[in-house]
C-alpha positions as CSV (number, residue, x, y, z in Angstrom):
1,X,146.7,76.8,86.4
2,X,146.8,73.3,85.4
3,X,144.9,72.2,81.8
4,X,144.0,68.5,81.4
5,X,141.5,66.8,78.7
6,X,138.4,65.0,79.6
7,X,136.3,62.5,77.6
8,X,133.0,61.2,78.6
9,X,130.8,58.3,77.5
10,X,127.1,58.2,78.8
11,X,125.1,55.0,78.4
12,X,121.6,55.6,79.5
13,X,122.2,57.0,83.3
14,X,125.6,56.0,83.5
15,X,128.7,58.4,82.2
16,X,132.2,56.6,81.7
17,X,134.8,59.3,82.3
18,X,137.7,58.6,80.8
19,X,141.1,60.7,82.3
20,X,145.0,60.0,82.2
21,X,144.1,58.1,85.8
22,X,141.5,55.6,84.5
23,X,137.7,55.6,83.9
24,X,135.4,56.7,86.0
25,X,131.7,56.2,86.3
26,X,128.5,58.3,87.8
27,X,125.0,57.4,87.5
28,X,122.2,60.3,87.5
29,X,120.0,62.7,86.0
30,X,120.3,65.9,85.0
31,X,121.0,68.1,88.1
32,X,121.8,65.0,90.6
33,X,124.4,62.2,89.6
34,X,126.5,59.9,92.4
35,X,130.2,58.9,90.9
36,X,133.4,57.0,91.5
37,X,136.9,58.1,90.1
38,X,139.4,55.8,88.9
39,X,141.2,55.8,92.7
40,X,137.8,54.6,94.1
41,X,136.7,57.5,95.8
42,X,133.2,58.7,95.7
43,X,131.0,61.9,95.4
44,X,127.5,63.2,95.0
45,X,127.1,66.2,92.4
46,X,124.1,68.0,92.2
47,X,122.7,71.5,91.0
48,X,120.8,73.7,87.9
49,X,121.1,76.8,86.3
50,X,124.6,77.9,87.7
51,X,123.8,77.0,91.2
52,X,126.0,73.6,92.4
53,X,127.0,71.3,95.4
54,X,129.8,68.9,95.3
55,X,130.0,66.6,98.7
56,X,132.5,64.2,98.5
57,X,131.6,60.6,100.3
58,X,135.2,59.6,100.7
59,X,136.8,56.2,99.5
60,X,140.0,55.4,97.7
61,X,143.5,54.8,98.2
62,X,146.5,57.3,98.0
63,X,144.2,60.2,97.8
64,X,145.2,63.2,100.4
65,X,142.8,63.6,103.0
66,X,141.9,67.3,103.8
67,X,143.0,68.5,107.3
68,X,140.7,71.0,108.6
69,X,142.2,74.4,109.0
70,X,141.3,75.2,112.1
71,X,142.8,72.5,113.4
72,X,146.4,73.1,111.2
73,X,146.8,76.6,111.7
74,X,145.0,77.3,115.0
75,X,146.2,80.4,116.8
76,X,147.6,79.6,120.5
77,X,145.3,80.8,123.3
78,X,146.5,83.1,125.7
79,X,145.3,81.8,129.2
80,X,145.2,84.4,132.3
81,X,145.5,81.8,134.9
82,X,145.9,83.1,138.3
83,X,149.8,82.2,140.3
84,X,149.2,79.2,142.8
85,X,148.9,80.1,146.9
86,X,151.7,77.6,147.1
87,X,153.8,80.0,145.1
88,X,152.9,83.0,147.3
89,X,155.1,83.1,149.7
90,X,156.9,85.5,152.4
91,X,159.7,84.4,154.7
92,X,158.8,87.1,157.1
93,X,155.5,86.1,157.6
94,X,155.8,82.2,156.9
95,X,154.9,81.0,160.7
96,X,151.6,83.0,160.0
97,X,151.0,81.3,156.6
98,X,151.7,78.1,158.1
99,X,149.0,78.5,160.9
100,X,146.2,80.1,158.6
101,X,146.5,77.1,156.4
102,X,146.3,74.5,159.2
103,X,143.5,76.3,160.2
104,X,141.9,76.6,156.5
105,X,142.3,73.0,155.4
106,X,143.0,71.1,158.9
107,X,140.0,68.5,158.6
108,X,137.1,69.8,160.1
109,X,135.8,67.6,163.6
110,X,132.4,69.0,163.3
111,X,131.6,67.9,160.3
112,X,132.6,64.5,161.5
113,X,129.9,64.8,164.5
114,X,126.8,66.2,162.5
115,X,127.4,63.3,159.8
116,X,127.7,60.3,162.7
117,X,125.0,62.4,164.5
118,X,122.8,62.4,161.2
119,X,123.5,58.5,160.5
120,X,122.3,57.7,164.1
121,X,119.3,59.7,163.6
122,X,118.6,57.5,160.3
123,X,119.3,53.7,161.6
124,X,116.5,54.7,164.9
125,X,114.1,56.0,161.8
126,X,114.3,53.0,160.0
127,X,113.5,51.0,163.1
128,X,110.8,52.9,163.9
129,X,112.1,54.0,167.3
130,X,111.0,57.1,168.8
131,X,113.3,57.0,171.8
132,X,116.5,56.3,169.6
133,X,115.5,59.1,167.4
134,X,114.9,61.6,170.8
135,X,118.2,60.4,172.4
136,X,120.7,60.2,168.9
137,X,118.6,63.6,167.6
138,X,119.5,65.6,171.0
139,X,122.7,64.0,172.1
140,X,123.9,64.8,167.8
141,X,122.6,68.5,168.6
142,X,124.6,69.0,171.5
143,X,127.6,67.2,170.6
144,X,127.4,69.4,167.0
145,X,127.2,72.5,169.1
146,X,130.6,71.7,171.2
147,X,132.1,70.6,168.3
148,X,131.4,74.1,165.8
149,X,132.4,75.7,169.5
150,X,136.1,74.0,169.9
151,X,136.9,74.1,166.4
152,X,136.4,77.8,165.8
153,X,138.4,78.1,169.2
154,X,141.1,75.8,167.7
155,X,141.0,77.2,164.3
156,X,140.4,81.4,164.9
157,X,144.1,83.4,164.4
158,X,143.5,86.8,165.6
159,X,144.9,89.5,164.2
160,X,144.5,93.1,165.3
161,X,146.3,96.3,164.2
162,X,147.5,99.0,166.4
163,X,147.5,102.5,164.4
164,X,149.8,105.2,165.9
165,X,148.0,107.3,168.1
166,X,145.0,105.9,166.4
167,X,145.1,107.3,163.1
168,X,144.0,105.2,160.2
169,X,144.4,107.6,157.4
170,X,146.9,105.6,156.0
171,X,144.5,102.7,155.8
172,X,141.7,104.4,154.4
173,X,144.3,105.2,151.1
174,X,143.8,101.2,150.7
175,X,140.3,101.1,151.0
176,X,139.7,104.1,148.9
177,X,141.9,102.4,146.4
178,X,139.5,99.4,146.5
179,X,136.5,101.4,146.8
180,X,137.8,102.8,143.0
181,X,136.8,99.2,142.1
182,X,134.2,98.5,143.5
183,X,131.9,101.4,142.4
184,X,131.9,100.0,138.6
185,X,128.2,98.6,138.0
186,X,130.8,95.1,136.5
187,X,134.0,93.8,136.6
188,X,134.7,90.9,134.9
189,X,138.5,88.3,134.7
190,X,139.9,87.3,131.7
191,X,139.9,83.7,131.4
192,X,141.6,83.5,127.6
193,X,141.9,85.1,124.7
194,X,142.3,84.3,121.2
195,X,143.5,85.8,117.5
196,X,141.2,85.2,115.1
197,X,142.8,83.4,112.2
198,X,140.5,84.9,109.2
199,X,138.2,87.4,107.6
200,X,135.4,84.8,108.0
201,X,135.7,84.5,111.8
202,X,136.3,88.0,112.4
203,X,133.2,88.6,110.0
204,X,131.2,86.1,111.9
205,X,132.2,87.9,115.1
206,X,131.0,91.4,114.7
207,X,134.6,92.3,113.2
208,X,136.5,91.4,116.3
209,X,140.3,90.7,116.0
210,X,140.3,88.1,118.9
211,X,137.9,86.5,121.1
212,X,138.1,86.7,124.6
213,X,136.6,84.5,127.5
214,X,135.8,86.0,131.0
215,X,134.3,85.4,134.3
216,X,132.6,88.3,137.0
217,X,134.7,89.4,139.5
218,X,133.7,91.2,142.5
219,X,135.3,93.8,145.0
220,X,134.2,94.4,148.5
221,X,135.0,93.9,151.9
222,X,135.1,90.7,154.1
223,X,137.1,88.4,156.7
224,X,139.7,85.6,155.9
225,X,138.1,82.2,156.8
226,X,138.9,81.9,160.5
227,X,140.1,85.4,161.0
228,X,139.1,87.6,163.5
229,X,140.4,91.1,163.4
230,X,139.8,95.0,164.5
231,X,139.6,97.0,160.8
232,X,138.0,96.1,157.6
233,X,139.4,94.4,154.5
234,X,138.7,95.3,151.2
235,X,138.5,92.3,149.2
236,X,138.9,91.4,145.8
237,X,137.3,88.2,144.5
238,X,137.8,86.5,140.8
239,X,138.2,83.2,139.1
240,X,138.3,81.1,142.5
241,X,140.7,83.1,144.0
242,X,140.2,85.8,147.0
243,X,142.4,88.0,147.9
244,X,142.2,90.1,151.2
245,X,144.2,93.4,151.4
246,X,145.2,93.4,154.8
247,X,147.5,96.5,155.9
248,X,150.7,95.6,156.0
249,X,150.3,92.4,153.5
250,X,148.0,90.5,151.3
251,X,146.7,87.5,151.9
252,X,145.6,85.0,148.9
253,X,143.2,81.8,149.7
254,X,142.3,79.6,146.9
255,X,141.6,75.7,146.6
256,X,145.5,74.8,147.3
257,X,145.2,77.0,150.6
258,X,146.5,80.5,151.8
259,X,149.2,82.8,150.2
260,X,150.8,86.2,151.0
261,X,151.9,89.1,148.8
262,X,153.6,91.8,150.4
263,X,152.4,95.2,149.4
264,X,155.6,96.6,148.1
265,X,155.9,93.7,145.8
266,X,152.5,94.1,143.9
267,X,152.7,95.0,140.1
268,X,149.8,96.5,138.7
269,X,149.2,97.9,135.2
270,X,146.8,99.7,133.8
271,X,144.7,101.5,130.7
272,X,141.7,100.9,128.5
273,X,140.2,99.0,125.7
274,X,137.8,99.3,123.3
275,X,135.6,96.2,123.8
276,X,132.6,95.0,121.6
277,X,129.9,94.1,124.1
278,X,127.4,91.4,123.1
279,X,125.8,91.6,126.5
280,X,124.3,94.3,128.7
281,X,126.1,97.5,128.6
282,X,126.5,98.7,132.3
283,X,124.8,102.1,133.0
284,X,128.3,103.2,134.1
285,X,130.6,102.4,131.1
286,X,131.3,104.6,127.7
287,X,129.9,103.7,124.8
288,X,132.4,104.8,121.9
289,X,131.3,102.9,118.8
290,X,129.0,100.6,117.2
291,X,129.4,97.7,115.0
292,X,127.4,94.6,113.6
293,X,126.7,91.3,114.5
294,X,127.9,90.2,111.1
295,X,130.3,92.8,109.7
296,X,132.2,93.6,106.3
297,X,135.8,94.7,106.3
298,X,135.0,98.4,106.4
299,X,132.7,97.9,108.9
300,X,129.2,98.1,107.1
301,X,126.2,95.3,108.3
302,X,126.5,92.5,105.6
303,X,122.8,92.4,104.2
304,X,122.8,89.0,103.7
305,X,122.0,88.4,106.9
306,X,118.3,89.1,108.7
307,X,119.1,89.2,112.2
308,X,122.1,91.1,111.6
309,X,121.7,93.5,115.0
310,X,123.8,96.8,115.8
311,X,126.3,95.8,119.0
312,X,127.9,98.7,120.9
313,X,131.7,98.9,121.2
314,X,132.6,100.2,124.6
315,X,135.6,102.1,126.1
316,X,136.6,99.5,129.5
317,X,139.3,99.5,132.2
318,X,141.9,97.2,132.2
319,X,144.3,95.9,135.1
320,X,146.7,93.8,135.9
321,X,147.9,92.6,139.3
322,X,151.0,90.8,139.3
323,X,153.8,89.4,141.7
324,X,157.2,88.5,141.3
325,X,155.9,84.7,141.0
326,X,153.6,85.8,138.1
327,X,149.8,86.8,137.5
328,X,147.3,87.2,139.9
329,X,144.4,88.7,137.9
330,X,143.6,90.7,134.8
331,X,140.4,92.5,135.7
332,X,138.3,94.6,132.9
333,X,136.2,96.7,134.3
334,X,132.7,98.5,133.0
335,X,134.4,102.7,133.7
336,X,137.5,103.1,132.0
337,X,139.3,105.4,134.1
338,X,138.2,103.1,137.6
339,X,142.2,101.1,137.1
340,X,144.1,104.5,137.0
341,X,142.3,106.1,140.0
342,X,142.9,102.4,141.8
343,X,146.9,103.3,140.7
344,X,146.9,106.4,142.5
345,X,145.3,105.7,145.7
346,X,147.2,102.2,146.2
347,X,150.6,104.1,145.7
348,X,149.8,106.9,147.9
349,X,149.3,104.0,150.3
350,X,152.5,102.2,149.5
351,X,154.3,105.8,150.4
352,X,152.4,105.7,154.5
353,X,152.5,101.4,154.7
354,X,154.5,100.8,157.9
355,X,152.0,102.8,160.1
356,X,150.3,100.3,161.7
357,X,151.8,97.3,163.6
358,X,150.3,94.0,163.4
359,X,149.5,91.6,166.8
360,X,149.0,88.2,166.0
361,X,147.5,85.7,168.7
């Protein structure tokens, strides 16, 4: 604690402080005065009957200028950002890759027709010519229609599965596995998550000890882009990437193009969180606590605030699905137990994988 002497002057409106730095001056009235220090810096003090505000209006040289906490002493933010297709690769399988990328990001001739087509169409409008719209309007049609036709022919990779004596039990462990997923009413990504730094933020954020950023995610079944094939592929979609578990590998398309995970080499973790749900609560989840919007340190509703609504706390999923080249997705999902019953049906799987034998054309 530091002690120091003060000695005022007041003239009318204006106060001379006197201090060890110089003399400083403020002009007022009782319960609002404006004043300068000694360095040159300025401030605007107001307040009555125990109840003040100090703003300062900045000025001055030499004096320290305040560097916002937040901005000091941050926490870093943990970011869940999906591994690159470009990293996803598999020597065994690498003439494959290579072919469903040329056919995923080769540049597409149709689109080349329809927009010439479409350009045609508009000059013969502007000139108010019937017969050029007729002739560039069908001749665009047709040419659009053998165009779509000879790139799906060019781009299409067919690949079809031939089960041992046609049994696809094995399979059906995979899409049971998905199917564990996919019954939750929500799943959501993580995008990134935060600590927060102080009472005051947690306080402000229903008592939460980090924030965390997420997108939906989706499971279900589909098709690669210009795949045809025999069974059907449970997919899993989230934060641009799509992932189709095919069954004897996975294949990965996102922005960059197409990627392959071999089965054997997927990581997965799994468990559950307790999570404090500012949104809808889906039917299906487990609601296991309650909290406040603004909350104290022991949990009660801080009364000084009116709008101060109970939030639920729910019990949610958690998984993680990894490769050797690093993350592919940390998925939270609305029933807590759907990650562990996806565990034990993929790794039954893994156990049978081999069964069928792929024929690529």
């Amino acid at each position: 604690m530091a002690w120091y002497l003060r000695k005022s002057v007041s003239v009318g409106p204006i106060r001379l402080n006197l201090s060890k730095g110089g003399i400083g001056t403020s002009v007022g009235v009782t319960g609002f005065r404006v004043g300068m220090r000694p360095d040159g810096s300025s401030y605007v003090h107001a307040g009555r009957h125990g109840l003040y505000m100090r703003e300062e209006l900045g000025g001055g040289r030499g004096r320290n200028q305040a560097v916002p906490l937040q901005s000091a002493e941050l926490p870093p933010t943990q970011k869940f950002d999906a591994v690159s297709t470009r990293d996803l690769t598999s020597p065994e399988r690498k003439e494959l890759i290579d072919r469903l990328n040329k056919s995923y990001k080769d540049f597409r001739l149709d689109y080349l027709v329809f927009v010439v087509a479409a350009i045609a169409f508009g000059v013969a409008w502007l000139n108010d010519s019937q017969l050029g719209m007729l002739i560039s309007g069908g001749v665009g049609v047709l040419l659009s229609i053998a165009a779509s036709v000879f790139e799906a022919r060019r781009r299409t990779v067919k690949i079809f599965y031939d089960f041992e004596a046609g049994d696809t039990t094995s399979f059906s462990k995979l899409v049971q596995a998905a199917n564990q997923l996919a019954e939750c009413k929500r799943i959501w990504a993580y995008v990134d998550s935060r600590d927060l730094r102080s009472a005051h933020e947690s306080k402000v954020n229903a008592g939460a000890s980090s924030l965390v950023k997420r997108e939906p995610a989706a499971v279900g079944t589909g098709v690669p882009p210009w795949v045809e094939t025999n069974v059907t592929i449970p997919t899993l979609k989230a934060r641009g990437v799509t992932a189709y578990f095919m069954p004897d590998c996975i294949l990965v398309y996102d922005s960059a193009g197409v990627g392959c995970v071999e089965h054997a080499s997927l990581s997965f973790t799994t468990g559950a969180e307790r999570f404090i749900e500012d949104g809808p609560v889906p039917s299906d989840s487990n609601v296991v606590d309650h909290t406040w919007k603004y909350a104290n340190k022991r949990g009660s509703p801080d009364r000084r605030f009116k709008d101060n609504k109970k939030i639920p706390i729910c019990l949610y999923g958690k998984l993680d699905l990894s490769t050797p080249a690093g993350l592919l997705c940390h998925l939270q999902t609305s029933k807590s137990d759907a990650p562990q019953s996806f565990s034990k049906q993929y790794s039954a799987y893994l156990k049978t994988i081999g069964v069928g034998r792929a024929t690529v054309a």
